[in-house]
N, C-alpha and C positions, 0 to 999 in steps of 0.2 A: 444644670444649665451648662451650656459648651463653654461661657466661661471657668467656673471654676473644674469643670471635668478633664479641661486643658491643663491646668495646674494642680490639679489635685494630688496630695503625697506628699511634696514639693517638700527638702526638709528648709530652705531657706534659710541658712546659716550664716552667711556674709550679704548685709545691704549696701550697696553706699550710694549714699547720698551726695547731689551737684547740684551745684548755684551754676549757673549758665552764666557764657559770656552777653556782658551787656551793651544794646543799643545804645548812645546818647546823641544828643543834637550839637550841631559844631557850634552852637552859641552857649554849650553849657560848660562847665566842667566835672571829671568824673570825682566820683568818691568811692572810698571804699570800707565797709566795716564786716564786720562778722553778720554773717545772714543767719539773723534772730531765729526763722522757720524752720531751714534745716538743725539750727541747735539744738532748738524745741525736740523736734522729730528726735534727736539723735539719742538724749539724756533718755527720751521714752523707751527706746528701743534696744539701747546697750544691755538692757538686763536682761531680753531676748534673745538677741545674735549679735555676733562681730560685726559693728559700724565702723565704716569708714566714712571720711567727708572729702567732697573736694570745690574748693571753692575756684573756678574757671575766673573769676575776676581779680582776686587777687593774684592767683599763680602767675596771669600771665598781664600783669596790670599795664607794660608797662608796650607790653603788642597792643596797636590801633592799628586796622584796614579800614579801608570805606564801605558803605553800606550804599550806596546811592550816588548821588550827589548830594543830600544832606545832612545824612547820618554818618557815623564812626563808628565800631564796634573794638571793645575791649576787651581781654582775658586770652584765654589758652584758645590755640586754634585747633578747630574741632579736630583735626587728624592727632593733635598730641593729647586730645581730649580721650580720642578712642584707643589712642596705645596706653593711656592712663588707667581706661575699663578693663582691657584684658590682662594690665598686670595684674590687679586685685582681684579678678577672677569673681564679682561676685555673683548671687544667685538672683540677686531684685534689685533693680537702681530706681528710685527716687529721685525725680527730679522738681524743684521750684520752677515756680513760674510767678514769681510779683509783679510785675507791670506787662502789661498788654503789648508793649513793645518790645519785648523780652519773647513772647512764645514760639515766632522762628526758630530762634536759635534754642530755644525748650526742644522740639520739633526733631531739630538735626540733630541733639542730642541723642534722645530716645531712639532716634535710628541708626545712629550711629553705635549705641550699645545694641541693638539688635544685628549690627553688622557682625561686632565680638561675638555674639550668641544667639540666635532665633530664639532659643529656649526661654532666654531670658527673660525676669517679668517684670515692665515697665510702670510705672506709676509717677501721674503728675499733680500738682497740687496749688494752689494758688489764687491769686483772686481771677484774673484771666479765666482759666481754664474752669473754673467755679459758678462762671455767669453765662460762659459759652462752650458747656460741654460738648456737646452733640456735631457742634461745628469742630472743636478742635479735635475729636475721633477720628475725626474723616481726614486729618492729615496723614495716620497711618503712625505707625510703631509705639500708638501709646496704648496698653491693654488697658491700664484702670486710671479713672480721677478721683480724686478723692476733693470732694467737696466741700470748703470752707474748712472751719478748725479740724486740722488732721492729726494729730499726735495719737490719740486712741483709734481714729478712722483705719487707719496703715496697721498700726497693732493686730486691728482684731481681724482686720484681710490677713495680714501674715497667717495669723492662728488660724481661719478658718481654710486655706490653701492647705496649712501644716495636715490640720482633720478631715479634710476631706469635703467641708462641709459646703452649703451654696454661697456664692457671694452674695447674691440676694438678701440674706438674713444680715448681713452689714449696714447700718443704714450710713449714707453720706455717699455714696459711691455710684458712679455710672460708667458705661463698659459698653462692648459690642459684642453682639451673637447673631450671626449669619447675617451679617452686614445691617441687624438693626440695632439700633439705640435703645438701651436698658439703664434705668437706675433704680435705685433703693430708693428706700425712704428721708424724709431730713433729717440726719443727727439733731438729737437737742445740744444744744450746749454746754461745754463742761459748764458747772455751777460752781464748783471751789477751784479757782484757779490755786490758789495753794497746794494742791494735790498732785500739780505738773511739777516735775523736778524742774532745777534753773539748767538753764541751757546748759550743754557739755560743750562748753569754751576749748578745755581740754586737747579737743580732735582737732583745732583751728592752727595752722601757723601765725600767731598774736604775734610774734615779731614782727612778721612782714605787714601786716596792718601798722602795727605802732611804727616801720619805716618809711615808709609811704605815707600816712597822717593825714592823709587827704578825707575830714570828715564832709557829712551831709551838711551843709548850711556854709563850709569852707573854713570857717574859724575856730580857733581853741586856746584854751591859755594855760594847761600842762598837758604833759604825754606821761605815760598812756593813756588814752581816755579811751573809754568803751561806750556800747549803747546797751541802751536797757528799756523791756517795756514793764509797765505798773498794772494796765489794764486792758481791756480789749472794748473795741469800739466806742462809741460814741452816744450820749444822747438827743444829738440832735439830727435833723434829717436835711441837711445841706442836697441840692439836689445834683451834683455833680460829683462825688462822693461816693463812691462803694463800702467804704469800709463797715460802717455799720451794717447793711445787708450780709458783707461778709461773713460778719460774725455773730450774725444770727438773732438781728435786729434786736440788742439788750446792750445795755452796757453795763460790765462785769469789773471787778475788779479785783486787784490781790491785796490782801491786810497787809497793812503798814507793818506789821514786823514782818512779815514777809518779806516785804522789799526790804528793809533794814537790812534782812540779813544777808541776801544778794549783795548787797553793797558792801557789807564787812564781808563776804570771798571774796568778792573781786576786788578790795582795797588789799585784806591781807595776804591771796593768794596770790593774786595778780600782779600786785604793783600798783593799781589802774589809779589817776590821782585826777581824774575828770570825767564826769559822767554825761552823757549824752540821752536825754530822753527823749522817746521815739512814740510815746502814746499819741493817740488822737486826740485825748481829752485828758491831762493828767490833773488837770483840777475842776472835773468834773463833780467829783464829789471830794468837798470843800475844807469836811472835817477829817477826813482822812488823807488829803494831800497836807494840809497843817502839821496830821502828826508824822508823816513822813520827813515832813523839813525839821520838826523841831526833834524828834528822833536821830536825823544826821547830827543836827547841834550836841546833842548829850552824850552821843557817843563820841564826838570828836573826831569826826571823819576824817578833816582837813583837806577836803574835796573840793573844786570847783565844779559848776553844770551851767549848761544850759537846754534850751528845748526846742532844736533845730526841727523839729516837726511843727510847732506851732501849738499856741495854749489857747484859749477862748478866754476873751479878759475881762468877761464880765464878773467872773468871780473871785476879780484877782483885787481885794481888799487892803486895808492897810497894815491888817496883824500877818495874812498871808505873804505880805511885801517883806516883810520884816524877816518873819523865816524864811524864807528865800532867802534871801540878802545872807544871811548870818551863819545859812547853813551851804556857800559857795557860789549861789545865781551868781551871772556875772553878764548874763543875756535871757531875755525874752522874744522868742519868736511870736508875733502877734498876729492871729486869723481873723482879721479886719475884713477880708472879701473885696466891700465895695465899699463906698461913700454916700452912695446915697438912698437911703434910707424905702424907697420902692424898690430900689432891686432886691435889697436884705428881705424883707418883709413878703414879695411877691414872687419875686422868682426863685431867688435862693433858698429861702424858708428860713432864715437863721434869724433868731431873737437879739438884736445886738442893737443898742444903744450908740448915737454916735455922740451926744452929749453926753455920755458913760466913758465913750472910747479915751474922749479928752482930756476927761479930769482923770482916767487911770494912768495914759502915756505921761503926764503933768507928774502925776506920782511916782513912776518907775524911774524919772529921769532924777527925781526928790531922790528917790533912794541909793541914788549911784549905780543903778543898773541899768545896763545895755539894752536899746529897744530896735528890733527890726519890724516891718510889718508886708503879712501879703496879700495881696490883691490879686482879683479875679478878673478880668473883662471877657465884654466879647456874647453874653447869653440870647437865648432868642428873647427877642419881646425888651431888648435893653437897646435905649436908644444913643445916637453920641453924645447927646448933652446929657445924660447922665454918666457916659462912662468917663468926659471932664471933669463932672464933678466931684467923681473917686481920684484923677489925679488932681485936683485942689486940694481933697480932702490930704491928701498923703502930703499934700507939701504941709498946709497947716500943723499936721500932727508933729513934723520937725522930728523924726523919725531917726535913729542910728544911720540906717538902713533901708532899703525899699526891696522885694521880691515883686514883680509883675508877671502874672499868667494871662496866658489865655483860655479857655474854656475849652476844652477837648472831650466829645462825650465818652465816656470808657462805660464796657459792659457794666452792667447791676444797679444803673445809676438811672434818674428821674431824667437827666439829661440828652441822656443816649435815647430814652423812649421817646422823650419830643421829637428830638430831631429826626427820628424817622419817622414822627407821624405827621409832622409837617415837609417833608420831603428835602429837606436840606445836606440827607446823607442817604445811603441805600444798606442795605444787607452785605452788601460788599466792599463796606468800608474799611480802607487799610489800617488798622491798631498797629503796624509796625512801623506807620509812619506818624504816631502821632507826636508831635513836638509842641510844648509849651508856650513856648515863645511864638510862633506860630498858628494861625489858624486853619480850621480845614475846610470851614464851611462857611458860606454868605449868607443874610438875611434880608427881608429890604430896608431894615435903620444901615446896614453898612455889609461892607465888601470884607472875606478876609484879608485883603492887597491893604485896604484902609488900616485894621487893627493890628495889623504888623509893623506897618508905618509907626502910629499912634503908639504903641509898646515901644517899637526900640527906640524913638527917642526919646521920653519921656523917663525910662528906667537911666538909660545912660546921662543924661542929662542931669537926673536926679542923683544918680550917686557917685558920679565922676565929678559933681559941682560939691559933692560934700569935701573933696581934696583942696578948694579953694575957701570954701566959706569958713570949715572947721578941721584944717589942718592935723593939729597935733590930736584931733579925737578917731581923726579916721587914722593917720598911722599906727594910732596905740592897738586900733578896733584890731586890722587887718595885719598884726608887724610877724605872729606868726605865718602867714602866709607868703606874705610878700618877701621875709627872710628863708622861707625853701626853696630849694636851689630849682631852679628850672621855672619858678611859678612865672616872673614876671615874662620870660620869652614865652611862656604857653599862655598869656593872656595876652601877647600881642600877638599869636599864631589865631587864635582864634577872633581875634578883634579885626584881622585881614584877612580872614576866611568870610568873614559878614559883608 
């Protein structure tokens, strides 16, 4: 096929691999950590050919331009991006693509390395490009996607480009040949994640992450802290939610001494003295997240963590609280969604107890641990007096913390297919402009003009009112933040940009 006949021989000696500069919305703040994907990818491939990494968002974290009128964009600008490609000279760049708001600047990427080299062979990967292949081909300078979990997917493209051989016979992959749309078959799913080496941290500037400190969720209580995933995907079917489809609708996981020992490199290699969990579900399965915690305890980690992605709390018990607790928790992110209990049950699809939710936040506060919680608004078929009585329920729970979203349909999701089959959005829907905080689309319970209203002030109210009611609990929560230098002028730059 023209694809691989194009490439065929190819010795492919030098990859490198780039995190793209990233989109955010001028009501958020950015973060920055090591991009898990490309690690993955990296650790794979070093025993193949000279990797290189370059993370666009850290390098240039500290460059913001405007994107619109509502967006910011952060990292390397792409002209220092493409003097970056042609010093490395290499033979195939790999690019991520995480969020849907991100595959622009994926985009100028790829062609921007095509500018250094036509030869060169392009490859993107990501949940984005994963759900909407065929669409993002036709933006032009991407030759191949690799579809969902890619660590072996890129591997054995390498090898067969190396042999000669068809791309086709790859499965996870889709490509163009005489301006039509080609893919393989679906990848199964790694089944022993213990098999994938730990990321190659290694290739990353960790310094400049540990200077900068600016994690996901905004809080931490030592440095270095790093992130880390346990498992991949999810078991439940949240309909707004890609990650499971991602990764290949199963949730998998790595054994407990696996992680263990992750954590003893990066404690004793690293330095690293807080750990950031980034699963979707890391106590999904219940007996293995137990011996993960009481594993950190025997070994003596002396680690703090939290789980600025969000835990599901229905399985979060009292002997679980305990390890936690004992082996550094110090925060729990809580995937609460909604409040009331028809949205959970019919539209979301998520199994959650809100008389569970109660007496667990009752217990986490028992335990001395930090509680944040997030919410969702805004779905089709959700009316306003239920989406009030998700913020009653958030006041009830008396929460650390509140996170408020709004519903944004993203490709691979149950979310995205309603909404255009009820005609609320088109085929030509902008993913580069989708913002959280904001809505994109109206229904007839309400306007999105209505649920932006109804969001900002309920989130601000709710956690600006924590500085009055409970003082000394919010400055202890927030004191690394609010003591880095620049924080408090960048949340009034952004609080007069609203």
């Amino acid at each position: 096929m023209e694809a691989a006949v194009k490439f065929s021989g190819r010795k492919l000696e030098r990859v490198v691999l780039i995190y793209p500069p990233v989109n955010f919305s001028r009501q958020s703040m950015k973060q920055i950590h090591p991009p898990l994907g490309i690690a993955y990818l990296a650790a794979v491939l070093k025993d193949v050919c000279e990797v290189r990494v370059l993370d666009a968002s850290v390098e240039g974290y500290r460059n913001e331009e405007r994107v619109g009128d509502r967006f910011l964009r952060y990292g390397l600008s792409f002209d220092e991006i493409e003097r970056r490609i042609r010093e490395m000279n290499p033979d195939l760049v790999g690019i991520s693509c995480i969020f849907s708001s991100q595959f622009q600047n994926t985009v100028e990427v790829a062609l921007r390395a095509k500018k250094v080299n036509p030869d060169l062979i392009t490859v993107v990967g990501g949940s984005h490009p994963t759900f909407l292949a065929e669409e993002c081909l036709r933006q032009g300078g991407i030759d191949f996607i690799v579809k969902g979990e890619g660590e072996f997917a890129l591997r054995d493209l390498m090898e067969a480009i190396r042999k000669g051989r068809g791309v086709e016979t790859i499965p996870g992959l889709a490509w163009q040949e005489d301006g039509r749309y080609c893919e393989s078959g679906i990848r199964p799913a790694a089944p022993n994640l213990d098999e994938i080496p730990f990321p190659a941290r290694d290739l990353f500037p960790l310094d400049k992450y540990d200077r900068i400190s600016s994690p996901m969720g905004s809080v931490y209580r030592q440095r270095p802290f790093m992130n880390l995933i346990t498992s991949r995907g999810c078991p439940y079917r949240c309909n707004f939610c890609s990650s499971t489809n991602f990764w290949g609708n199963q949730y998998r996981v790595r054994s407990a001494g696996n992680v263990l020992l992750e954590m003893e490199e990066l404690a004793g290699k690293y330095g690293v003295r807080e750990f950031k969990f980034f699963d979707d579900n890391l106590t999904a399965d219940r007996g293995r997240a137990k011996e993960i915690f009481r594993g950190m305890i025997e070994r003596n980690l002396k680690v703090s963590w939290n789980t600025p992605n969000g835990v599901h709390l229905m399985n979060l018990d009292e002997e679980m609280l305990d390890l936690m607790k004992g082996s550094g928790c110090y925060e729990l992110t809580l995937a609460i969604e909604s409040g009331d209990p028809g949205v959970l049950r019919d539209i979301i699809h998520k199994p959650t107890d809100l008389a569970e939710v109660e007496r667990v936040v009752k217990l986490i506060r028992k335990k001395g641990i930090d509680s944040s919680g997030f919410f969702v608004i805004g779905f089709p078929g959700e009316t306003k007096e239920q989406i009030q009585r998700t913020f009653d329920f958030s006041r009830k729970l008396n929460l650390d913390r509140i996170m408020f979203f709004i519903a944004n349909p993203l490709p691979g999701t149950e979310l995205y297919r309603i909404c255009l089959d009820k005609g609320y959005i088109d085929r030509n829907y902008r993913f580069d402009e989708i913002d959280y905080f904001e809505g994109r689309f109206s229904t007839p319970e309400w306007t999105y003009q209505e649920l932006y209203q109804l969001r900002r002030n309920w989130f601000w109210q709710y956690n600006l009112g924590g500085l009055f009611t409970h003082p000394i609990r919010f400055l202890t929560r927030y004191k690394p933040i609010i003591a880095r230098p620049g924080f408090l002028l960048e949340i009034l730059k952004r609080r007069i940009r609203n």
